[in-house]
C-alpha positions in Angstrom: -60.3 -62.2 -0.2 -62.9 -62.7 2.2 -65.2 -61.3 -0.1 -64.1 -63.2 -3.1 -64.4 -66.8 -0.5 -68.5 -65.6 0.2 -69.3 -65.1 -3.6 -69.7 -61.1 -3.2 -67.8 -58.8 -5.4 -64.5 -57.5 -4.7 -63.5 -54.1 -4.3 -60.1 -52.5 -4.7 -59.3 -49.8 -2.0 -60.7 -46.3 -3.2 -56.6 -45.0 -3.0 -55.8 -46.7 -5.9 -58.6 -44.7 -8.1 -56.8 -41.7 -8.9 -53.4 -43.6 -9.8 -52.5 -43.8 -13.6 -52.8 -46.9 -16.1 -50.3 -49.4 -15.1 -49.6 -53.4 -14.4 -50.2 -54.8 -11.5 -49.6 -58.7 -10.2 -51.4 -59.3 -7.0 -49.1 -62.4 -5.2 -50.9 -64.0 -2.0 -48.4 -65.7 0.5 -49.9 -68.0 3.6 -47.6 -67.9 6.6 -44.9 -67.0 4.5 -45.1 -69.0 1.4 -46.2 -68.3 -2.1 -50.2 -69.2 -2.8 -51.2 -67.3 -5.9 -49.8 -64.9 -7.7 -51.7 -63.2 -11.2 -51.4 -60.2 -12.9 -51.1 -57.9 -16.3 -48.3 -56.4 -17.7 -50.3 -53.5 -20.0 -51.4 -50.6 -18.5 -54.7 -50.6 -20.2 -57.2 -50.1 -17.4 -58.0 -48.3 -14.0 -55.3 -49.5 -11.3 -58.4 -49.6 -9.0 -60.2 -52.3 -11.2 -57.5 -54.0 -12.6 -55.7 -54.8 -8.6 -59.5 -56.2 -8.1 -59.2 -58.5 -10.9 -55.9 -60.1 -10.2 -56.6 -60.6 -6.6 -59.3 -62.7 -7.6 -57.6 -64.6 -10.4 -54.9 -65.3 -7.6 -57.3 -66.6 -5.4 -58.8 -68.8 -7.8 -57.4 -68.7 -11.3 -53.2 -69.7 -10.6 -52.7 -73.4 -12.1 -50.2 -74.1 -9.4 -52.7 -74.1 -6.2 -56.4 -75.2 -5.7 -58.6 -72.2 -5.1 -58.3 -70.1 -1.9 -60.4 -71.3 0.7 -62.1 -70.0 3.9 -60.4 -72.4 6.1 -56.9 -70.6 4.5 -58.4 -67.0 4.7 -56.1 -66.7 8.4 -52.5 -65.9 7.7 -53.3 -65.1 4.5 -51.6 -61.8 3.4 -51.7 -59.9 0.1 -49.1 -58.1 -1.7 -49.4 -55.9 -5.2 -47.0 -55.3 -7.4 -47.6 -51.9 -9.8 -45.4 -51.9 -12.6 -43.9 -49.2 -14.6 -44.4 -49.3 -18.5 -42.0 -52.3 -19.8 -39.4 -51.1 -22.5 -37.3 -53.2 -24.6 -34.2 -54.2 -23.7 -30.9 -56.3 -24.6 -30.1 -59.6 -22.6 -26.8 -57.9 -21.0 -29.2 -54.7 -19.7 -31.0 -57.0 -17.3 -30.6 -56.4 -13.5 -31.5 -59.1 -11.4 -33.8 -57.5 -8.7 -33.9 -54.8 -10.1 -35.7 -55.5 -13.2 -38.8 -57.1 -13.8 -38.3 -59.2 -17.4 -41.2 -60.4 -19.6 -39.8 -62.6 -22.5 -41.8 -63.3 -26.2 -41.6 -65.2 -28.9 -44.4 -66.4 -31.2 -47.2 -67.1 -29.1 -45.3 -67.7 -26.0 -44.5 -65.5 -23.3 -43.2 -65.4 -20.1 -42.7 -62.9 -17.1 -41.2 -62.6 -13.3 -41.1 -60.1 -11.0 -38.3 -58.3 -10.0 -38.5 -59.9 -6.3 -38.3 -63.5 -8.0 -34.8 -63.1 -8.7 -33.3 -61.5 -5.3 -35.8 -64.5 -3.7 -34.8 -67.5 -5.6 -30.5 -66.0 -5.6 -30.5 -66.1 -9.3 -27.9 -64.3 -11.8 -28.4 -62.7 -15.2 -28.5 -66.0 -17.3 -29.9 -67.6 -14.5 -33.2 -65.5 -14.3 -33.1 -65.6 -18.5 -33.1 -69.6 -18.3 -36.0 -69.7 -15.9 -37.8 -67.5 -17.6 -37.6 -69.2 -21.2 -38.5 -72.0 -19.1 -41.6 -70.8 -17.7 -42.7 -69.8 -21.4 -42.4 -73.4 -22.5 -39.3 -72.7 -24.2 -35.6 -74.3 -24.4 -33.8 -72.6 -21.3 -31.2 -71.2 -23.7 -34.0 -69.5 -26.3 -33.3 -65.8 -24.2 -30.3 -66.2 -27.1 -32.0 -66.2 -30.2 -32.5 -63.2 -32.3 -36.3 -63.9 -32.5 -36.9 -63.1 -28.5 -38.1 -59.8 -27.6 -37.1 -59.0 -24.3 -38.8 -55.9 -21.8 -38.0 -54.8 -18.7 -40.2 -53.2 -15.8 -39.4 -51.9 -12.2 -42.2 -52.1 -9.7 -43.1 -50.8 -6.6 -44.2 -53.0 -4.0 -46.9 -52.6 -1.3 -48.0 -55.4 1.2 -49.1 -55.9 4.0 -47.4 -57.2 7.2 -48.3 -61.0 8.4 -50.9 -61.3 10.8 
């Protein structure tokens, strides 16, 4: 981030190079508490490049904060999530925490991690609701016949708090 803050280029750490195609979300937390969080669900480009990306899109690009700033560059810590492929799946095959869900229909589309659920104490139709919610859709729209549904696992690095 400190990079991204001074107007250079950002790097991803050489490790992730040699991994395969995959998602990634790259979530930042500040003494604890959410303060960006992007990513991509297709696995269409190099890990490496792609965890570069979304670090800088969650620095500066989430709608729900201002842009990172130096002044918040201490305590700032940086977690990435690296998804597995997403495959469809039926409402009542949903695992809370267990499963990342991305929900679409039309145009719209929503996803959360699968460390949303376990950190917000949500259910099945819980997490469903939310997440037609956050795709600008009625909270009960997970129902309709029309909604394609996908599920991902994902495995989780970050690093400790300063």
């Amino acid at each position: 981030m400190t990079a991204w803050v001074h107007g250079r280029r950002v790097n991803a750490p050489p490790v992730l190079g040699d991994l395969p195609r995959c998602g990634a979300f790259v979530s930042l937390h500040r003494h604890g508490a959410l303060r960006g969080c992007i990513g991509h669900v297709e696995g269409d480009r190099p890990l490496a490049e792609l965890v570069g990306e979304m670090a800088v899109a969650a620095a500066s690009q989430d709608p729900r904060f201002p842009p990172v700033s130096e002044d918040e560059l201490d305590g700032l810590t940086v977690e990435v999530s690296i998804l597995s492929p997403p495959v469809p799946a039926r409402p009542e095959a949903v695992v809370p925490g267990e499963h990342g869900v991305i929900l679409r229909r039309g145009g719209r589309m929503g996803v959360f991690l699968p460390q949303v659920a376990t950190e917000q104490g949500w259910d099945r139709p819980t997490l469903l609701a939310m997440l037609c919610r956050k795709a600008g859709l009625p909270e009960d729209s997970w129902r309709d016949p029309g909604v394609r549904l996908e599920v991902f696992r994902a495995q989780v690095v970050h690093e400790d708090a300063p």
